[in-house]
ZALO-929040 format. One line per 8 residues: number of its first residue (from 1); their letters; for each residue x, y, z of N, C-alpha, C. Coordinates in Angstrom, 2 decimals. Atoms other than C-alpha are relative to their C-alpha. Example, Ala and Ser with C-alpha at 12.3 -4.5 7.8 and 13.67 -1.06 7.14 Angstrom:
BEGIN
1 = AS = 0.89,-1.19,0.00,12.30,-4.50,7.80,0.90,1.20,0.00 ~ -0.82,-1.19,-0.06,13.67,-1.06,7.14,-0.77,1.09,0.73
***
This chain:
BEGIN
1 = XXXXXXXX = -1.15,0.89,-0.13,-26.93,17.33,-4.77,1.03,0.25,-1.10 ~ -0.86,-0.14,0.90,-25.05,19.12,-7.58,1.88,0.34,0.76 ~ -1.21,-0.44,-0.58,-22.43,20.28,-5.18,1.10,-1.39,0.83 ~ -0.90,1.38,-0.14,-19.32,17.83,-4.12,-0.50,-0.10,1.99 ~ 0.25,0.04,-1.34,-19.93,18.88,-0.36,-1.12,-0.82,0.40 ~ 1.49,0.76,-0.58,-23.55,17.09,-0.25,0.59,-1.23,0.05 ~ -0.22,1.23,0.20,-21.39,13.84,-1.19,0.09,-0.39,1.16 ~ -1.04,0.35,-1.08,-19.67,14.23,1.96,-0.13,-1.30,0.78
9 = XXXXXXXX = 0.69,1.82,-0.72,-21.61,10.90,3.80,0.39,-1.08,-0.94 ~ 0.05,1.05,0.46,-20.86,8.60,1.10,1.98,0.08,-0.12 ~ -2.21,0.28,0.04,-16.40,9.70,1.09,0.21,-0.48,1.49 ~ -0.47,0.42,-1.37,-17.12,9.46,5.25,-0.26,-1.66,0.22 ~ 0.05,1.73,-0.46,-18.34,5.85,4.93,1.01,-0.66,-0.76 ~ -1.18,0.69,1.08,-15.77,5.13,2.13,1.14,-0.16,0.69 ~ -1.62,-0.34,-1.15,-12.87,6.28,5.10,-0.17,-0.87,1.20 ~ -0.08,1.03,-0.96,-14.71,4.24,7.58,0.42,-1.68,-0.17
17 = XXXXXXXX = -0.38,1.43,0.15,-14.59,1.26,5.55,1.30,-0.19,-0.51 ~ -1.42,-0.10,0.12,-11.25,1.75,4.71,0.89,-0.38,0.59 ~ -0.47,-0.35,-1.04,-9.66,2.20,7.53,-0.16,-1.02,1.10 ~ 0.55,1.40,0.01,-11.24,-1.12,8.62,0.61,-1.03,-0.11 ~ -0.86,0.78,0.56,-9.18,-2.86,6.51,1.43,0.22,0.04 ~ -1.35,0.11,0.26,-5.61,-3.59,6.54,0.21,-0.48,-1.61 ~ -0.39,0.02,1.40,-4.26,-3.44,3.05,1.15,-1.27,0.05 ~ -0.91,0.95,-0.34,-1.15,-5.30,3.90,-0.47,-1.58,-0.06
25 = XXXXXXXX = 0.35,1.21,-0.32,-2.77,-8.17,5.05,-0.99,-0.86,-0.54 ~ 0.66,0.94,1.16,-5.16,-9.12,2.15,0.58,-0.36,-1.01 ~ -0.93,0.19,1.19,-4.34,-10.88,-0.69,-0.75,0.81,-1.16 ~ 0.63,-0.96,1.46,-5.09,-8.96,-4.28,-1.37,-1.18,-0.35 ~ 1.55,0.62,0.38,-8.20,-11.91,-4.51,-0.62,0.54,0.88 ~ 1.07,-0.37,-1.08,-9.61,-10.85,-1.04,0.08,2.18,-0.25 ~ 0.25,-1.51,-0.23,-8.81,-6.95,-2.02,-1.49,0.08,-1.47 ~ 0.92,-0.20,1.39,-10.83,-7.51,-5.57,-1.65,-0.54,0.69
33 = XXXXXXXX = 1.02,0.57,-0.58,-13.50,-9.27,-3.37,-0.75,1.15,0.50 ~ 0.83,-1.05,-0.45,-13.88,-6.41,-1.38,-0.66,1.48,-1.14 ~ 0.36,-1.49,0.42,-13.96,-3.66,-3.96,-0.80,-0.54,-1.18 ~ 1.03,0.20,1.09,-16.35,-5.22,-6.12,-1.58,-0.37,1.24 ~ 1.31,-0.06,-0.60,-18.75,-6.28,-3.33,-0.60,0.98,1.11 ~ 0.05,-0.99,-0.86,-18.42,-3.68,-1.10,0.20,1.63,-0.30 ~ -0.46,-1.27,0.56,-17.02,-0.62,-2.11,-0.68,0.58,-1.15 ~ 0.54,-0.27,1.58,-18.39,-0.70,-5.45,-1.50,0.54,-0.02
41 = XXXXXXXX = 1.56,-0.14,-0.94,-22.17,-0.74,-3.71,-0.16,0.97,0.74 ~ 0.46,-1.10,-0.70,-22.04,1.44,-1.18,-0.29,1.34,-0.75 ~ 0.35,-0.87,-0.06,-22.51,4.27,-2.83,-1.80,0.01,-1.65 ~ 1.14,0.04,1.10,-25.62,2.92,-5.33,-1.26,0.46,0.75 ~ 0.94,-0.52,-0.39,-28.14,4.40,-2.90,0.17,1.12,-0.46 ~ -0.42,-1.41,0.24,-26.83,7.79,-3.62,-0.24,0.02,-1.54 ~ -0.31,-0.12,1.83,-26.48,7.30,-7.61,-1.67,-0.04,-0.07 ~ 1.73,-0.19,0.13,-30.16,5.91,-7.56,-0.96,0.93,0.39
49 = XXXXXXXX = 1.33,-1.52,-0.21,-32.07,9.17,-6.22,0.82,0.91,-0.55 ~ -1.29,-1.32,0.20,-29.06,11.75,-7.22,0.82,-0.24,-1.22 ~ -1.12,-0.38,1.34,-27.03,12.54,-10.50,0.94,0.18,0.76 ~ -1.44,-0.65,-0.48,-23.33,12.70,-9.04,0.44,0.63,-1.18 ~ -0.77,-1.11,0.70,-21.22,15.34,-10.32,1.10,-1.33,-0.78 ~ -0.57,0.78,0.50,-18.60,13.81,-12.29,1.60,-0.22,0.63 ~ -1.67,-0.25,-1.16,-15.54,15.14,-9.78,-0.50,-0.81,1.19 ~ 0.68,1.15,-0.44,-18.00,12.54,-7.77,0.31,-1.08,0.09
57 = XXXXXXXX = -0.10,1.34,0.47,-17.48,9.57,-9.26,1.28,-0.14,0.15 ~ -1.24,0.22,0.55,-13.81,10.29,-10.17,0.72,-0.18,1.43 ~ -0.32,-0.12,-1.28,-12.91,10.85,-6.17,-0.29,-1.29,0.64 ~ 0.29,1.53,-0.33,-14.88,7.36,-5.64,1.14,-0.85,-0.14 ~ -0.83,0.50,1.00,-13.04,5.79,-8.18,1.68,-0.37,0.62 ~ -1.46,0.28,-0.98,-9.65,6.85,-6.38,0.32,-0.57,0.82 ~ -0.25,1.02,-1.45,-10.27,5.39,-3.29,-0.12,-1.19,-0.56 ~ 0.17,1.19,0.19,-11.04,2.60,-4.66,1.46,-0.94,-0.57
65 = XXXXXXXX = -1.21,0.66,0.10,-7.91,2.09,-6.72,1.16,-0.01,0.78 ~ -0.85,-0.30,-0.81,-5.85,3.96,-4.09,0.26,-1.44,1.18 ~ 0.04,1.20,-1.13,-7.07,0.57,-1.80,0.35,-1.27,-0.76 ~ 0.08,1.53,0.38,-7.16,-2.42,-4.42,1.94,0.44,-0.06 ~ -1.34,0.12,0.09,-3.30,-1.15,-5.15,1.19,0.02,1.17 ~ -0.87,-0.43,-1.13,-1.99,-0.44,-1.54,0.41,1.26,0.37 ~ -0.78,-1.59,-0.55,-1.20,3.14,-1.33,-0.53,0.59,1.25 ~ 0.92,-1.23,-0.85,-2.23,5.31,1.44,-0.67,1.78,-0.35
73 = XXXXXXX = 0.35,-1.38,0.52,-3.51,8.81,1.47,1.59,0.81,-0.27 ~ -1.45,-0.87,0.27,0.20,10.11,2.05,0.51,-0.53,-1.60 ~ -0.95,0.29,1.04,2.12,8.21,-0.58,-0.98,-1.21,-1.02 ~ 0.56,0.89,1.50,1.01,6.51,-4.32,1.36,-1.00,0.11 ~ -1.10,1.02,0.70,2.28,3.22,-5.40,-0.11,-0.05,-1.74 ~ 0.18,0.28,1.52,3.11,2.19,-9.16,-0.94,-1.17,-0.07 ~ 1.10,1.02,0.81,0.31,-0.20,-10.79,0.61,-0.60,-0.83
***
């Protein structure tokens, strides 16, 4: 599991649950809701048997802020 490609199941459920959600239409309490109880979790099965790489974590990480802040994949917002 040293390689980023093995991650690939835990960025495809990160896009499903994404994609799920309308950004727009939560407020910044119901987006912090989700990315602490949801987002933040899903990928602790993976951490617990597997060392992630550290270009791993950091790719997590993005989506995560890329969603609590509103951006999409095309275009970044300012924070």
């Amino acid at each position: 599991m040293d390689r980023i490609n093995n991650w690939k199941p835990v960025f495809d459920v990160f896009e499903v649950r994404l994609s799920s959600w309308k950004v727009n239409t939560l407020s910044m309490g119901g987006r912090v809701v989700i990315n602490r109880s949801i987002l933040e979790s899903l990928p602790n099965y993976y951490f617990s048997l597997y060392r992630a790489p550290s270009k791993v974590i950091m790719e997590l990480e993005k989506l995560i802020r890329r969603f609590f802040w509103g951006g999409s994949n095309g275009a970044s917002k300012m924070h």
